[in-house]
N, C-alpha and C positions, 0 to 999 in steps of 0.2 A: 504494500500500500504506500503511494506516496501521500504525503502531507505539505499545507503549506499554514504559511501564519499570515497573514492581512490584518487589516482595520486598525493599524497600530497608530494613535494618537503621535505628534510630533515631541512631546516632552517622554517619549517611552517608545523603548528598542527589545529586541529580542533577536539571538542567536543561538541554532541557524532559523533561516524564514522556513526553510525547507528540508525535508529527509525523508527517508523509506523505511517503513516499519516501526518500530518503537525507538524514541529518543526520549531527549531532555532538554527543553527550553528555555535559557536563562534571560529573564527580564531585568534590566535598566533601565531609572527612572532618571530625570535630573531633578535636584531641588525644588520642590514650591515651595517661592516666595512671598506669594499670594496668600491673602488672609483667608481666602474661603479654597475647601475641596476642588479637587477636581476628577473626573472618572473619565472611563474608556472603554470601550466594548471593543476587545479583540476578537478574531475568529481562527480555527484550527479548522482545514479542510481538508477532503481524502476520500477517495472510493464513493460519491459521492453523497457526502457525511457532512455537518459542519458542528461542530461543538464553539457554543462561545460562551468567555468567560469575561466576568467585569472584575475592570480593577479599580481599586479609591485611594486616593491620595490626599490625606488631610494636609489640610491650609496650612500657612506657617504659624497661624496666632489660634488652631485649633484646639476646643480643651480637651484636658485629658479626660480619655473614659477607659474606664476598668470594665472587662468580661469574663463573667466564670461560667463555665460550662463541666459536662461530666461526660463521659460515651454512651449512658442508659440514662435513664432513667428511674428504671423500681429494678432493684439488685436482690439476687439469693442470699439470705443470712451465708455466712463464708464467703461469700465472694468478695475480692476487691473493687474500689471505687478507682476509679481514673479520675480526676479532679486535672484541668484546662485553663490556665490562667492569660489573657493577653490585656494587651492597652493598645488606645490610637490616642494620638495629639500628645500636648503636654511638649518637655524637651526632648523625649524619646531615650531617656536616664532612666528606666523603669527601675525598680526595685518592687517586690512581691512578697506580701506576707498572707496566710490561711490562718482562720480561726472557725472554729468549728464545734456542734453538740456532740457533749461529752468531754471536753477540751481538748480536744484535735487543736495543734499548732501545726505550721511551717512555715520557711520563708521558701521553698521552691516555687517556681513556677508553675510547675506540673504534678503536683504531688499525688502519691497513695494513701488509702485509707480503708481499715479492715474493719465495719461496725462488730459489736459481739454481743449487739441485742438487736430486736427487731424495733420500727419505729421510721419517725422521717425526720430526716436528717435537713441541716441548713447549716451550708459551708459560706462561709462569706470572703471573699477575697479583700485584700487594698493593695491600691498600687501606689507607690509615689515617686516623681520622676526628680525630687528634687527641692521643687517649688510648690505642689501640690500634690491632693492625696484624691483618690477617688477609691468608691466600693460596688462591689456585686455580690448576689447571692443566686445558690444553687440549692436547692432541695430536691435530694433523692428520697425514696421509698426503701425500706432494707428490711423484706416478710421473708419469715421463716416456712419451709415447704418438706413438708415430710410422709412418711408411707407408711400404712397399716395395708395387715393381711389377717387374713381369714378363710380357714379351708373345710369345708364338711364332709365327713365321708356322708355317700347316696346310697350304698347297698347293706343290705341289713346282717347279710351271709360273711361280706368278704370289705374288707375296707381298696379296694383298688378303683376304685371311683370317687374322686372328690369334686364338691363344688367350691370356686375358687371367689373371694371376693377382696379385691384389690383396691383401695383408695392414695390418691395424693392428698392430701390434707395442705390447703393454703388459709392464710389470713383472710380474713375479710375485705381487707384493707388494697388488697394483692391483686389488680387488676388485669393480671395474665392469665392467657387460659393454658386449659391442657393439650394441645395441638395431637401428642402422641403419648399413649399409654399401652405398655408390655406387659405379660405375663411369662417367665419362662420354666417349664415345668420341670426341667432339672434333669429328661430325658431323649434330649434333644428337640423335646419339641413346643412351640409357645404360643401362645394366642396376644392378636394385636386390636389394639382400638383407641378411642381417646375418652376426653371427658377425664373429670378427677373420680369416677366409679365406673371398672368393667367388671364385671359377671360372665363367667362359665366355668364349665365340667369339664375335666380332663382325667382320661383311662390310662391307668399304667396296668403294661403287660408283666412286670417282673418285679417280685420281691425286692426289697430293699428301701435305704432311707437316701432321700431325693433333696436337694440345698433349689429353693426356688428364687428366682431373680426379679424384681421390679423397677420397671425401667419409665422415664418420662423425658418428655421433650416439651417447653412452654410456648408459648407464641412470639416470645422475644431470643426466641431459639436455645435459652438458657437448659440443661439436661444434668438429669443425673441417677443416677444407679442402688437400687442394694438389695442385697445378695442374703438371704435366709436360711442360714445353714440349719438343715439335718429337720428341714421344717414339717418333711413327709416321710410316713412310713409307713410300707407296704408290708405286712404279713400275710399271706395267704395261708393260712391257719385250717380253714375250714375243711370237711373232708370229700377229698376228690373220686370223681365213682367212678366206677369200673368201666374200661372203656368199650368193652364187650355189649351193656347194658344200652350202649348209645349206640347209633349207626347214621352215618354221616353219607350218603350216596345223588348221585356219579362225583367220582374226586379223582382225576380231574371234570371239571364241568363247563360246559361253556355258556350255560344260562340257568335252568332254576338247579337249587340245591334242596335235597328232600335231609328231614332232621327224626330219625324214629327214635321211640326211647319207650321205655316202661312207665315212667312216668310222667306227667302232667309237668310241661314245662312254666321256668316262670317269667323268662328272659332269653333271648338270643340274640347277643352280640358278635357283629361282624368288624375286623379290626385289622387294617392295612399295616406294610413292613416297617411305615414311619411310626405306628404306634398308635394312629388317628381312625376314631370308631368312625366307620363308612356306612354301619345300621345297625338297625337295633329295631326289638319289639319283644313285648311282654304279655303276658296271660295267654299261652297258646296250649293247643292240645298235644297229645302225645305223637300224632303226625304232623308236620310243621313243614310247607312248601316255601322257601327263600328264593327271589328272585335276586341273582349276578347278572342280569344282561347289561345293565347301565356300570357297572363299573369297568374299568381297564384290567387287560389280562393280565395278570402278575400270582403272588404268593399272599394268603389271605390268612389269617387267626378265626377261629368261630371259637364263640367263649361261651356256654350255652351251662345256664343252673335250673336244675331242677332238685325240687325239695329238696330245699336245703343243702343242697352239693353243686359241683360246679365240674366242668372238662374244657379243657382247651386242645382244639384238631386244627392242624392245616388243612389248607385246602388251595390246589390251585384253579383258580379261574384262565381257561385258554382264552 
């Protein structure tokens, strides 16, 4: 891409006017003399593009003015504050001092600041060039944001079915929202949604204690993570029945699956190689017709209890 630079006022230069692909433009001003501002509208042109930028030049008998700014506005308890200090007019002898709630001092310019409560803040800048002082202030937000969990087991025989309930918990105060909220089950596999509340159930195929993760993302892109060790635990305790008793046919299948058994079933779960129930249904009789046509061909779990016992069979779907 070539570039060029135009519209440059005669008290103001810049070098080069022109290049190809990414540069660096350095502007020269001369002196004003002149009691009142002056401004200029330059233009950067390219691939048929113009970006233009304005530039101001206070007068020589300009007052000073102080500006305090910050990079956000409402901050995560923990997080740092970026605190912006400038001035125009005056002699241009700046000198900068910060006073701030909670007694935050500095003299930088640019300083940091780490709140260690929640609440809103007001940082007030002064500048003084020498002969005069001038001030600004800044007021951020600093809300605390935190996670609760909550997990229930569903099945009355076997705890390997829980329901999950996730919240972020913010201030009132805290005008951000939840843009992104995770669940991760600790078995490679996780449910997504947003809101400060998601709800759902998730099936674990195998014994053992599972660390679940909760994850968020805000609107001002701010994120963050925590991890709940040893939060699940899977015993399949219950007693498993004979597998003679059940009969599982055509296996392999390439559309319905027939479920026999002696007894009165009370559930049949169908449960893909990621772990994810693909179907399910309850109170059926001791014949049970399961249609596979809608699923893809692959390796398949049927998890099927009947009084009070439980069997888990492959089965592949062609």
């Amino acid at each position: 891409m070539i570039w060029d630079v135009t519209g440059l006022a005669g008290w103001l230069s810049a070098a080069p006017l022109s290049g190809m692909g990414q540069g660096t433009v350095t502007l020269n001003y001369e002196e004003n003399t002149d009691p009142d501002s002056r401004s200029d509208d330059l233009s950067v042109s390219g691939s048929g593009a113009t970006d233009v930028f304005s530039i101001t030049q206070v007068g020589a008998n300009a007052p000073l003015v102080a500006s305090a700014s910050s990079d956000k506005s409402v901050y995560t308890l923990g997080q740092t504050i970026q605190l912006y200090g400038s001035a125009t007019g005056g002699t241009g002898n700046y000198s900068y001092e910060w006073t701030g709630t909670g007694g935050f001092t500095s003299t930088l310019q640019n300083p940091i600041v780490t709140p260690s409560s929640e609440g809103s803040y007001t940082y007030t800048l002064i500048v003084n060039d020498g002969s005069n002082t001038d001030t600004d202030n800044v007021v951020v937000g600093v809300w605390e944001v935190s996670f609760y969990l909550e997990a229930t087991p569903m099945n009355g025989t076997t705890d390997d079915e829980y329901f999950f309930h996730s919240e972020v918990i913010q201030n009132a105060n805290d005008p951000r929202t939840v843009a992104y909220h995770s669940i991760e089950f600790g078995d490679g596999e996780m449910f997504e949604g947003a809101g400060n509340i998601v709800e759902t159930s998730h099936l674990y195929l195998l014994a053992g204690t599972y660390d679940i993760e909760q994850s968020y993302v805000l609107s001002d892109g701010s994120s963050d993570s925590k991890t709940n060790l040893n939060f699940i635990g899977v015993i399949t305790d219950v007693t498993e029945t004979e597998i003679d008793k059940i009969k599982i046919f055509p296996n392999p299948t390439s559309g319905n699956l027939f479920i026999d058994t002696q007894e009165r079933l009370e559930r049949v779960s169908i449960i893909n190689i990621s772990g994810r129930e693909v179907f399910q249904q309850e109170n059926l009789g001791e014949m049970t017709q399961v249609s596979l046509s809608s699923l893809p061909s692959g390796l398949y779990f049927v998890r099927i209890y009947a009084d009070g016992v439980f069997t888990t069979q492959k089965v592949v779907k062609r």
